[in-house]
C-alpha positions in Angstrom: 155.1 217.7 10.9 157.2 220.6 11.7 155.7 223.4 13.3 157.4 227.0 14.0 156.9 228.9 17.0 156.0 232.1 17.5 156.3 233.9 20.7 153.5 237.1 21.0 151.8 237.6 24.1 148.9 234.5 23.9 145.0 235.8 25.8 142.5 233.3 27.0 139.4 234.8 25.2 139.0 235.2 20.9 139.0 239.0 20.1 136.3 240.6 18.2 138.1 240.3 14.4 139.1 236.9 15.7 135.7 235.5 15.7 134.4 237.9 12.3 137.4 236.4 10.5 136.7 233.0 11.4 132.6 233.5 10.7 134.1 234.7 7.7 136.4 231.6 7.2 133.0 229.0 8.1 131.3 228.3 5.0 134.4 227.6 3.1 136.0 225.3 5.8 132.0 223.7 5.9 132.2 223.5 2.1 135.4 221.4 2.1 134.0 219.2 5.3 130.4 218.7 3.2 132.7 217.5 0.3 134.4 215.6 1.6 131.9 213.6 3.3 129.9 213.4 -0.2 133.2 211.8 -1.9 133.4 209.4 0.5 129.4 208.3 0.3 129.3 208.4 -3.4 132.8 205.7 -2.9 130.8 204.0 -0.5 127.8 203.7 -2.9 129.8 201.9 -5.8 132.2 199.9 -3.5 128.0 197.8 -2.3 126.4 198.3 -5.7 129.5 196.7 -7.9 131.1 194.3 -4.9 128.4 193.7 -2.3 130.2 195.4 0.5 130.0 198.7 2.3 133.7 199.3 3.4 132.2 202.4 5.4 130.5 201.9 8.6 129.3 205.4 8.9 130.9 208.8 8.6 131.1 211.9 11.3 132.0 215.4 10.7 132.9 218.5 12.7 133.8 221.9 12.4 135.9 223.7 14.9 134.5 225.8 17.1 135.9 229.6 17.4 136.9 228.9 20.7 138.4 225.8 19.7 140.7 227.2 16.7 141.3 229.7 19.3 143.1 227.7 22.2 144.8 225.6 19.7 146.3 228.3 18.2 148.1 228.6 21.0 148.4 225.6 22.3 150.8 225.1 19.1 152.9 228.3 19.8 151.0 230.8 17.1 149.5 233.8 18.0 146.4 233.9 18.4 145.1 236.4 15.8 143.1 236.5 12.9 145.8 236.2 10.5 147.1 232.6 11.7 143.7 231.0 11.6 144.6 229.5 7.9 147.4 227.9 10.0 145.1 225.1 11.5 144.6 222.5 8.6 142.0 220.8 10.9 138.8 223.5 10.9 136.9 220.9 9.4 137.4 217.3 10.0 136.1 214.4 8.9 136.0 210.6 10.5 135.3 207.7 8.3 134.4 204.6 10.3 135.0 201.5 7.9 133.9 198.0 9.0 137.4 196.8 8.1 141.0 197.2 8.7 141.8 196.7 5.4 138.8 198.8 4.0 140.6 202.2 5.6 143.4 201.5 2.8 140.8 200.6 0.1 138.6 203.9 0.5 141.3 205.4 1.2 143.7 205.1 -2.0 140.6 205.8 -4.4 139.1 209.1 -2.8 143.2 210.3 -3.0 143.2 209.2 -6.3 140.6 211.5 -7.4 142.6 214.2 -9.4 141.0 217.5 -7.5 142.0 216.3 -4.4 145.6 217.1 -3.1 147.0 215.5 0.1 149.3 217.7 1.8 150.4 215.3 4.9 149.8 211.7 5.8 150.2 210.0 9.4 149.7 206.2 9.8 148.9 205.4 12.6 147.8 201.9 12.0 151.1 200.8 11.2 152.7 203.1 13.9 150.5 203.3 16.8 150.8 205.8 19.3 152.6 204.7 22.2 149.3 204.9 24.2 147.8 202.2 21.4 146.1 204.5 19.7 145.3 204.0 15.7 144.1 205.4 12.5 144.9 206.8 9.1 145.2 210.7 9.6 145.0 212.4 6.2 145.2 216.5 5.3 144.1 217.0 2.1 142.9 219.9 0.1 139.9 219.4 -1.9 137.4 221.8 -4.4 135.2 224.5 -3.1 132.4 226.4 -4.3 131.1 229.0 -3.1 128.4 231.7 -4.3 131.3 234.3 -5.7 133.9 231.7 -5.3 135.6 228.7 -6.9 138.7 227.7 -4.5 140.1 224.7 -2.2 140.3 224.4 1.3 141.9 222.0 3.8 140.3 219.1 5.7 141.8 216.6 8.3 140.4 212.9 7.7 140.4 210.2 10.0 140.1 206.8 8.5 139.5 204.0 11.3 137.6 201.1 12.7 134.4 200.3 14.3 136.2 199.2 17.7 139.3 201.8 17.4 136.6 204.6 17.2 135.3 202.9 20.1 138.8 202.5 21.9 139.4 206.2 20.6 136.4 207.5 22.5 136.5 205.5 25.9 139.9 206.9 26.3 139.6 210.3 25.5 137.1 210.4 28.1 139.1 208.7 30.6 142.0 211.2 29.6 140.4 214.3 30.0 137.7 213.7 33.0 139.8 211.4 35.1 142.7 212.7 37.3 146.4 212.2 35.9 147.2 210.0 38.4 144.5 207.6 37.8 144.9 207.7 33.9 148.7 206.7 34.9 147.8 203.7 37.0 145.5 202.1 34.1 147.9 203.3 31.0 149.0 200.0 30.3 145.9 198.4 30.5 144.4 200.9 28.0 147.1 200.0 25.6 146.3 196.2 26.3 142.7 197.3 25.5 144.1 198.5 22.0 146.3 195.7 21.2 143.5 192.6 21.8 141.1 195.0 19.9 143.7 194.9 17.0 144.3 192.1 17.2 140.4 190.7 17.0 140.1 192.8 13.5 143.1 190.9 12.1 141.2 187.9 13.5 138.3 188.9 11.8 139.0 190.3 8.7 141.0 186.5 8.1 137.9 185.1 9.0 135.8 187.4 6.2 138.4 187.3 3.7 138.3 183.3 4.3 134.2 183.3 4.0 134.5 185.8 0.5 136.7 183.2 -1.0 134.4 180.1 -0.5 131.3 182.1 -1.4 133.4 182.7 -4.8 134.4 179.4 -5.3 
């Protein structure tokens, strides 16, 4: 994703209408995060009532904080004003833990099939890991809003992964952030090792399940 620049002077602390404009900003960017979760429970509903399988493990959610919105702001070059605050397509997020790799593309394709929900931009990450072995779907999509005086969309980021690359995820975005860059350098390769046997055992796995569905059917 492209992303201009914009060079006013960036400060380290959200200004007054920065933080009314983003309380006012909340409940819609919590509406599309609370409907977003719903789709996805409702999916995961039918998918173990019709097939006998929950493809979701569980499902977290998060909004920005104002602080948050604020240093990425200009961490990504904008300036940091009230104005650009529509600019961060990620206010609200949603993770969607599914049990198995190939139940990230299943849940997936049907909630973007639904015809009130628009994706605007799609990173795999499963098929093109980060170089640091990192993987999961990343989705932006807008989806429906309603709010007491208002009908309207707003955008959420979704992040459609495993049970053991949420765990990989997590481990190393501690060791990334609270562990000196020196020490992160040393063990890089091994946390990409980490990554690969983890994939690696879900391939494993989901033959082994696939292979177990089959005979139960037969």
């Amino acid at each position: 994703m492209t992303i201009e620049k914009e060079t006013e002077f960036q400060t380290t602390t959200p200004t007054r209408a920065f933080i009314n404009e983003y309380n006012r900003l909340k409940p819609l960017y919590f509406g599309a995060m609370k409907t977003a979760c719903t789709r996805f429970e409702v999916l995961d509903a039918e998918f173990a009532s019709l097939q006998g399988h929950d493809p979701i493990h569980h499902i977290e959610n998060r909004l920005k904080s104002v602080e948050s919105a604020f240093e990425k702001l200009g961490r990504r070059g904008y300036a940091q004003t009230k104005e650009n605050l529509t600019k961060l397509t990620d206010l609200a997020g949603v993770r969607v833990v599914c049990s198995y790799i190939e139940d990230i593309y299943k849940i997936a394709n049907v909630f973007l099939n639904q015809p009130d929900v628009r994706l605007l931009y799609e990173k795999d990450y499963l098929k093109n890991p980060k170089a640091n072995g990192y993987r999961s779907l990343h989705l932006i999509v807008e989806v429906p809003v309603c709010l007491s005086t208002l009908q309207t969309t707003a955008p959420v980021e979704i992040q459609l992964r495993t049970i053991s690359m949420n765990m990989w995820a997590s481990l190393e975005h501690e060791v990334s952030y609270k562990v000196n860059a020196d020490l992160k350098e040393k063990y890089r390769a091994e946390l990409k090792d980490c990554a690969d046997v983890l994939f690696g055992l879900e391939e494993k796995m989901q033959k082994i399940c696939n292979g177990i569905r089959e005979e139960a059917q037969s």
